[in-house]
C-alpha positions in Angstrom: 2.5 10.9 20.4 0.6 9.9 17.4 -2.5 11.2 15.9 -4.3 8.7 14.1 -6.5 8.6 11.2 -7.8 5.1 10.0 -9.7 4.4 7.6 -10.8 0.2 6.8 -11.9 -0.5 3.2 -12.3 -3.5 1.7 -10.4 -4.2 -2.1 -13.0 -6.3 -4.1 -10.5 -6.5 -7.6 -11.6 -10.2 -8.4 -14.6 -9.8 -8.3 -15.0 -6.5 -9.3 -13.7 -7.2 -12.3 -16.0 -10.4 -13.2 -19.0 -9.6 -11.1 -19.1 -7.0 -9.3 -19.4 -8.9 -6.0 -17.1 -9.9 -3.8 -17.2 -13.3 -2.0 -13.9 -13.5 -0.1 -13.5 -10.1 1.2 -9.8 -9.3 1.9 -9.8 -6.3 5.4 -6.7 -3.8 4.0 -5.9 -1.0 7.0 -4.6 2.1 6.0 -3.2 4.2 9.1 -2.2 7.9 8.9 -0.6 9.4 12.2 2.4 11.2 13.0 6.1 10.0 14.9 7.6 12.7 16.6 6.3 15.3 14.0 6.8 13.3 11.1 3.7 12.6 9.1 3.3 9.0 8.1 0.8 6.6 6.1 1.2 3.1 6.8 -1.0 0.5 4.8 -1.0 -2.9 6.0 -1.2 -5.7 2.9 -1.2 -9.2 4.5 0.4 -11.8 2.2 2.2 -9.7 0.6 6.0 -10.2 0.4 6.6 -6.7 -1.5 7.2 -4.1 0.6 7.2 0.1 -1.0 8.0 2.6 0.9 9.3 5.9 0.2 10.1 9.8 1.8 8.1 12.8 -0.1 8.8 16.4 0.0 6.0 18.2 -0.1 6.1 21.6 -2.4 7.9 20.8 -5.4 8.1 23.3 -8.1 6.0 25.7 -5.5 8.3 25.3 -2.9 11.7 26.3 -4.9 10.5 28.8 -7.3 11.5 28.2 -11.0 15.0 28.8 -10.1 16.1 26.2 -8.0 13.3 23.8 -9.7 14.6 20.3 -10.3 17.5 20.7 -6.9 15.6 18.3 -4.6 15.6 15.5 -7.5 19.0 16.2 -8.5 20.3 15.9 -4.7 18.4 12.5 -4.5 19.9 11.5 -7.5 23.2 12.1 -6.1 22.4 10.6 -2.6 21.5 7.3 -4.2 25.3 7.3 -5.8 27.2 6.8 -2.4 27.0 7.8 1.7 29.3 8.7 4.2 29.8 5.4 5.0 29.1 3.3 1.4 31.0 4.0 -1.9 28.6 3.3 -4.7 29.6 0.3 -6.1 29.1 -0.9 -2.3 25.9 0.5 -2.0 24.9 -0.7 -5.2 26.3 -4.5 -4.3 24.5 -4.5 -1.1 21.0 -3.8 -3.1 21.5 -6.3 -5.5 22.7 -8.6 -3.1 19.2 -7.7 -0.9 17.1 -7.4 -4.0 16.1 -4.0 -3.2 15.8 -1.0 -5.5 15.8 2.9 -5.2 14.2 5.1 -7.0 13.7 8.9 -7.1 10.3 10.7 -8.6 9.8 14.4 -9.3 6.4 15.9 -9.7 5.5 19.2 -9.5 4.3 19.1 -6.4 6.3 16.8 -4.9 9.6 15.5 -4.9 10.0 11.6 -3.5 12.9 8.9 -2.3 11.1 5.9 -2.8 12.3 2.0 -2.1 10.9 -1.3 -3.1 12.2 -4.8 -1.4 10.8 -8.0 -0.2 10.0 -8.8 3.1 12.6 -10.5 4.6 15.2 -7.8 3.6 13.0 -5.1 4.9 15.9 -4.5 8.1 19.0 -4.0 6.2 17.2 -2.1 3.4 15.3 0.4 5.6 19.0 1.0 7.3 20.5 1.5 3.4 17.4 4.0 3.2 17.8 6.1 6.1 21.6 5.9 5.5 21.1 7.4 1.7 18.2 10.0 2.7 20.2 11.2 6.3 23.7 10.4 5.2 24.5 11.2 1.3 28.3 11.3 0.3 27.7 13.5 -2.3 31.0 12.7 -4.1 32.3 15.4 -6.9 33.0 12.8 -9.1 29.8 11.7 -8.6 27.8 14.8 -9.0 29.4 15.6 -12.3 27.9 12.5 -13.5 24.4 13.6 -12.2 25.0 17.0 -13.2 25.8 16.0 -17.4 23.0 13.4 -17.8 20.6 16.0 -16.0 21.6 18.7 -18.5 21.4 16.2 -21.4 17.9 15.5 -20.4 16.4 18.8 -20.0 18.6 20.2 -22.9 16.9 16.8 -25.0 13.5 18.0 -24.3 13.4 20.3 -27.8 15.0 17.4 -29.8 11.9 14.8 -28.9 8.8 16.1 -30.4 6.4 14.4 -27.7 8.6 16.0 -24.9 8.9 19.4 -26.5 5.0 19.6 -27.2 4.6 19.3 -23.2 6.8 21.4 -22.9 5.5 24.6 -24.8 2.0 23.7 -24.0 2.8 23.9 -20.2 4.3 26.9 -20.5 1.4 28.7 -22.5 -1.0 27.3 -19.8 1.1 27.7 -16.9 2.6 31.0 -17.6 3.8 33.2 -14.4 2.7 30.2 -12.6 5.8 27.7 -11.2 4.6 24.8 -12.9 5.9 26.9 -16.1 9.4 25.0 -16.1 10.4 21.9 -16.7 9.9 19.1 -14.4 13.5 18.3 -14.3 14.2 22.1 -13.4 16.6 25.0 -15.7 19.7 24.0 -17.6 22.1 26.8 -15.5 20.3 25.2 -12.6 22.2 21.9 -12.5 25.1 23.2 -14.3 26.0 25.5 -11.4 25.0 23.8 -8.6 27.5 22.9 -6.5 28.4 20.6 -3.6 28.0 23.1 -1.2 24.7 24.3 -2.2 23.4 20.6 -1.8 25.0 19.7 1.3 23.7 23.3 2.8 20.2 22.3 0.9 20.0 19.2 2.6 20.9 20.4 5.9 17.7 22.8 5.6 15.4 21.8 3.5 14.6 18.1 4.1 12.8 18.1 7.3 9.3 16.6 8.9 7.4 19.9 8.4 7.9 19.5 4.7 8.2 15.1 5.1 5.6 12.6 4.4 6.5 8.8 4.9 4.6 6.2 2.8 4.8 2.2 3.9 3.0 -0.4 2.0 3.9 -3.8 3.1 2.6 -6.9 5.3 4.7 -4.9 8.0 3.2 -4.5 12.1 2.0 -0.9 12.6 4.3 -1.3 15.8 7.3 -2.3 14.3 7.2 0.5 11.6 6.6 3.4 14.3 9.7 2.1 16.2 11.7 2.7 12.7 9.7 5.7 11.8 10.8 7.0 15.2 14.4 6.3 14.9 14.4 8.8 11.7 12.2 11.3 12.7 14.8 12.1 15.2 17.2 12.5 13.1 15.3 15.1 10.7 14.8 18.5 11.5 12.2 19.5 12.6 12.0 22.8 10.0 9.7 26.1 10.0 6.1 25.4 8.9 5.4 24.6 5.4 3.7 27.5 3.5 3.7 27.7 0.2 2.7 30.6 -1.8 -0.8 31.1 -3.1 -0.6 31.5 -6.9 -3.9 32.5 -8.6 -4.2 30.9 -11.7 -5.9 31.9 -14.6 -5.5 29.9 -17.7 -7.2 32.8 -19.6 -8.3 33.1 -23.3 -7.6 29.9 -25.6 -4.1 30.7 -26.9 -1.4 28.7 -29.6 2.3 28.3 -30.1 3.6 26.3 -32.5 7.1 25.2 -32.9 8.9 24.6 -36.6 10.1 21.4 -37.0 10.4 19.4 -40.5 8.2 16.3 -39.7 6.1 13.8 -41.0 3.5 14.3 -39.2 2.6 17.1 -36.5 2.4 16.8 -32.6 0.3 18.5 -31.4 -0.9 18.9 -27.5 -4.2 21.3 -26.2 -4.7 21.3 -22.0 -7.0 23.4 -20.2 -7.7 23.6 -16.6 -9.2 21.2 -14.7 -10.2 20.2 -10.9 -7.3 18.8 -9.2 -7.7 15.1 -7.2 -10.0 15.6 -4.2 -12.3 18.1 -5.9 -16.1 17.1 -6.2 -16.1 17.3 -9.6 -12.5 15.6 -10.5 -14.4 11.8 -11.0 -16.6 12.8 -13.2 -13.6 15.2 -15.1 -11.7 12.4 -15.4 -14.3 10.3 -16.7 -15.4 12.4 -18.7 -11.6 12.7 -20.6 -11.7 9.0 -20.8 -14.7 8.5 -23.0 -13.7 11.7 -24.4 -10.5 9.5 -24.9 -12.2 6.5 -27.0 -14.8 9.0 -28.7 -11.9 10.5 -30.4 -10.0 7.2 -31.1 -13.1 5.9 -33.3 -13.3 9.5 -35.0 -9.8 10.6 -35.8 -8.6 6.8 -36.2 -11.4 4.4 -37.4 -13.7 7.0 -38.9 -11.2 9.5 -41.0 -8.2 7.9 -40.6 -6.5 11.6 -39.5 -4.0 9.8 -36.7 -3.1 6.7 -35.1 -1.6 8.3 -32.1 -4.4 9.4 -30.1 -4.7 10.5 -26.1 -7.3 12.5 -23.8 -6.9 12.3 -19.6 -6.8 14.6 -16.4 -3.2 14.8 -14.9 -3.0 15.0 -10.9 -1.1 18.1 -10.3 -2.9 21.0 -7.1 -3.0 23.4 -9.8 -4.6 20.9 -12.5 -5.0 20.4 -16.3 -6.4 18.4 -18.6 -5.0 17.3 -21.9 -5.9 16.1 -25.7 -3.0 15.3 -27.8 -2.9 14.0 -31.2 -0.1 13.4 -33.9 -1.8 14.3 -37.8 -0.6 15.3 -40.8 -3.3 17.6 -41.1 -3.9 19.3 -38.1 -6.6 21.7 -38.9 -8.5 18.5 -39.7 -7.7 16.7 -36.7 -8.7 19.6 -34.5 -12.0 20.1 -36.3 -12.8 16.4 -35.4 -11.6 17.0 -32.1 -14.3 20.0 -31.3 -17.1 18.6 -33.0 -16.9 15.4 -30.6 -16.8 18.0 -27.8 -19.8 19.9 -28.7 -21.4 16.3 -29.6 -20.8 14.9 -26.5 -21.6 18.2 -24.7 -25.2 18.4 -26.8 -26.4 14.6 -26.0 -26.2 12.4 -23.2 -24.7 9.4 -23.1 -27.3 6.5 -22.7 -26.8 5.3 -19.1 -25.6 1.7 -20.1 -22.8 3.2 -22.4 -22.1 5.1 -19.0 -22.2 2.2 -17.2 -19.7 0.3 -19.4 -17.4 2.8 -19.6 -17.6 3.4 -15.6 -17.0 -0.4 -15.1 -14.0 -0.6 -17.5 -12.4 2.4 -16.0 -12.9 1.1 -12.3 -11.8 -2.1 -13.4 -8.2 -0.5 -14.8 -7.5 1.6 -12.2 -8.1 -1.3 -9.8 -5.4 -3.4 -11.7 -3.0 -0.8 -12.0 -3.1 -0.5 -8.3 -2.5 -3.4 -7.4 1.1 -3.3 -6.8 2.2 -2.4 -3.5 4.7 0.4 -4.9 1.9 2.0 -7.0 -0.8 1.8 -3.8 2.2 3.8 -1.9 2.5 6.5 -5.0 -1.1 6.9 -4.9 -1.5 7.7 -1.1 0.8 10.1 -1.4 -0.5 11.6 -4.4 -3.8 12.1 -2.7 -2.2 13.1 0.3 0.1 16.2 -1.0 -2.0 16.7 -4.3 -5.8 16.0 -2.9 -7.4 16.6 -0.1 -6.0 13.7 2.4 -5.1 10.3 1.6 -8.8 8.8 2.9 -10.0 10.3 -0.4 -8.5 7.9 -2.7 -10.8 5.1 -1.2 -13.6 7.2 -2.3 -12.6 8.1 -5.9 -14.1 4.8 -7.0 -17.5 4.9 -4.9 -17.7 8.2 -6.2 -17.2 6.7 -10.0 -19.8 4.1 -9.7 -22.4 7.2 -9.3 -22.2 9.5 -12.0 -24.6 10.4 -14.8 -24.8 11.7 -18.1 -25.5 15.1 -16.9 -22.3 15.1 -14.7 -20.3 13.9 -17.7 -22.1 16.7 -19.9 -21.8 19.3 -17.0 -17.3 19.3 -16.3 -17.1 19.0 -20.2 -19.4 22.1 -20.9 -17.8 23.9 -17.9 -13.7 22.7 -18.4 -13.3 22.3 -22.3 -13.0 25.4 -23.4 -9.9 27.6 -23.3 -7.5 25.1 -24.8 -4.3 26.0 -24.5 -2.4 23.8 -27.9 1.2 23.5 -28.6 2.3 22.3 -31.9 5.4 21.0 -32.7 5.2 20.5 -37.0 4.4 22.6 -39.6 3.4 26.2 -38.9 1.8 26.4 -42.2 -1.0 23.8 -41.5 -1.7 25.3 -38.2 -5.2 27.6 -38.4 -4.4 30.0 -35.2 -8.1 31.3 -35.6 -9.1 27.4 -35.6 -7.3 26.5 -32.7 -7.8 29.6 -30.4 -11.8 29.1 -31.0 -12.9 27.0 -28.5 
């Protein structure tokens, strides 16, 4: 049986981005309804020869603790090394051959097996993709491979100062929350993981309850239940997906602050924010990209205090925002930082600025979606990290209304309790400076 939920919208990117009008309206169905108690999204792109699709596991760092954080990417790493019936170095000749890639993404709510191919190899590569997610060969040799160049990475994290700054920062904000580990999981994790862990693993973890299915592509909604079908009843169907309610508190403003002999200091504040879905997450997010340029023309054009120079929301459930700036005099930079805060906090934007910076924004985030694979990783961001897929149609309508006192109102109420790693010279670091706002 399926259970649908449609929604029609029309993509106006043309036009949107030179006139705000559309003339030659292009009707994009997006489907959401379930195959024999898999959950599956299915957006229909006429014309297109790409087609994206991908498996998600919902949970990620929630779902396996901080202890087994980082297992469900390293087991679809391995799977995409080889199945039961394909070596890899046949595997891999048969995608090259087809023109088809793999891919696996970890977030900390999710953990994904994604595809990309063109149409007219969409048979033989959905049967390589069921093969790899049902069927993984999991070869030792293999899984030492995966199991070095994962330890390399995490261990690589304090050796890159823009990794390591994430890194400390999340865990100040994040502490006794699961999101306070890496993305890629613990060192001991993947070094003693074994073969029978992941086969067990896979055996009980991957299953519809925790499953979503994502399929961009100029595909028939028929033709991709019929294969959505032929998998689902090959999954498990798995207990119920609960995953434990963490309260988060990201409490009183806080530093840490990493030694490192540099010439110049990276430095990273987050606080909390509304997570994708939320009422007030448009205007947060808009509010951290004018926050974004504000700072650019202070630190950078104004007083020349850094070149390197970011402010955004991220799309996590339990959500933060971020600032990060490289200086070489840090109690400057965050000085500057604060004062454009309390600036922009103070006055209102004059609705045109608004207006301009709303229409640029739209405009980019149109463009960046236009890919088919990127219109599949957004579904299922909203889907597992929002409040249902249908809102990410609405994040732009939502946009296109805000005012200056919804900009002023998530800055006053979400920029304050900054949470700053530094990864530089302790001795330049105020802690009373940066623990004040």
């Amino acid at each position: 049986m399926m259970n649908n939920r449609t929604v029609r919208f029309c993509l106006f990117l043309t036009a949107l981005v030179a006139t705000h009008s559309c003339s030659r309206p292009v009707t994009v169905e997006t489907t959401g309804f379930i195959v024999d108690g898999l959950q599956v999204i299915f957006k229909e792109t006429p014309g297109n020869p790409i087609v994206a699709g991908g498996l998600y596991l919902k949970g990620g760092a929630n779902y396996t603790g901080i202890q087994q954080a980082g297992i469900e990417s390293f087991l679809f790493d391995a799977a995409t090394r080889g199945t039961k019936t394909l070596k890899k170095d046949e595997l891999n000749a048969s995608l090259e051959f087809m023109g088809t890639s793999f891919k696996v993404v970890a977030r900390y709510d999710f953990t994904g097996l994604l595809f990309q191919c063109i149409l007219d190899q969409i048979d033989p590569s959905w049967e390589l993709f069921t093969d790899v997610l049902l069927h993984p060969r999991f070869e030792p040799e293999e899984l030492e491979l995966v199991r070095q160049r994962r330890i390399a990475v995490i261990e690589a994290e304090r050796d890159q100062p823009r990794s390591y700054v994430l890194r400390i920062a999340n865990d100040l904000l994040y502490e006794g929350h699961h999101y306070g580990v890496s993305i890629h999981g613990l060192a001991s994790m993947a070094a003693s993981v074994s073969r029978k862990d992941l086969i067990q693993y896979h055996r009980s973890d991957i299953t519809k309850n925790r499953a979503l299915l994502v399929i961009v592509g100029d595909l028939d909604l028929q033709d991709v239940t019929q294969r959505v079908r032929q998998l689902a009843r090959q999954l498990p169907q798995g207990p119920e997906l609960r995953l434990p309610t963490l309260v988060f508190d990201p409490g009183k403003p806080d530093l840490a602050v990493a030694q490192r002999s540099l010439p110049t200091n990276y430095i990273l504040g987050l606080v909390g924010a509304p997570r994708p879905g939320h009422p007030e997450y448009p205007a947060f997010s808009a509010a951290m990209g004018i926050l974004s340029d504000q700072l650019v023309e202070e630190l950078h054009t104004r007083y020349q205090l850094s070149t390197s120079i970011g402010a955004g929301a991220a799309q996590r459930i339990t959500n933060m925002g971020y600032i990060q700036v490289t200086a070489a005099k840090p109690d400057s930079a965050v000085m500057v930082i604060f004062q454009a805060i309390n600036q922009m906090i103070r006055e209102p934007l004059p609705e045109s600025r608004l207006r301009n910076v709303l229409t640029m924004s739209i405009t980019r985030h149109l463009l960046e979606n236009e890919s088919v694979a990127n219109q599949r990783d957004q579904l299922a961001q909203w889907e597992i990290v929002g409040d249902g897929w249908e809102q990410s149609d609405q994040y732009i309508p939502e946009l296109q209304v805000l005012k200056p006192q919804d900009i002023q109102s998530v800055m006053r109420k979400y920029l304050r309790n900054f949470h700053f790693g530094v990864v530089g010279n302790p001795r330049r670091v105020s802690k009373q400076l940066f623990t004040s706002r």
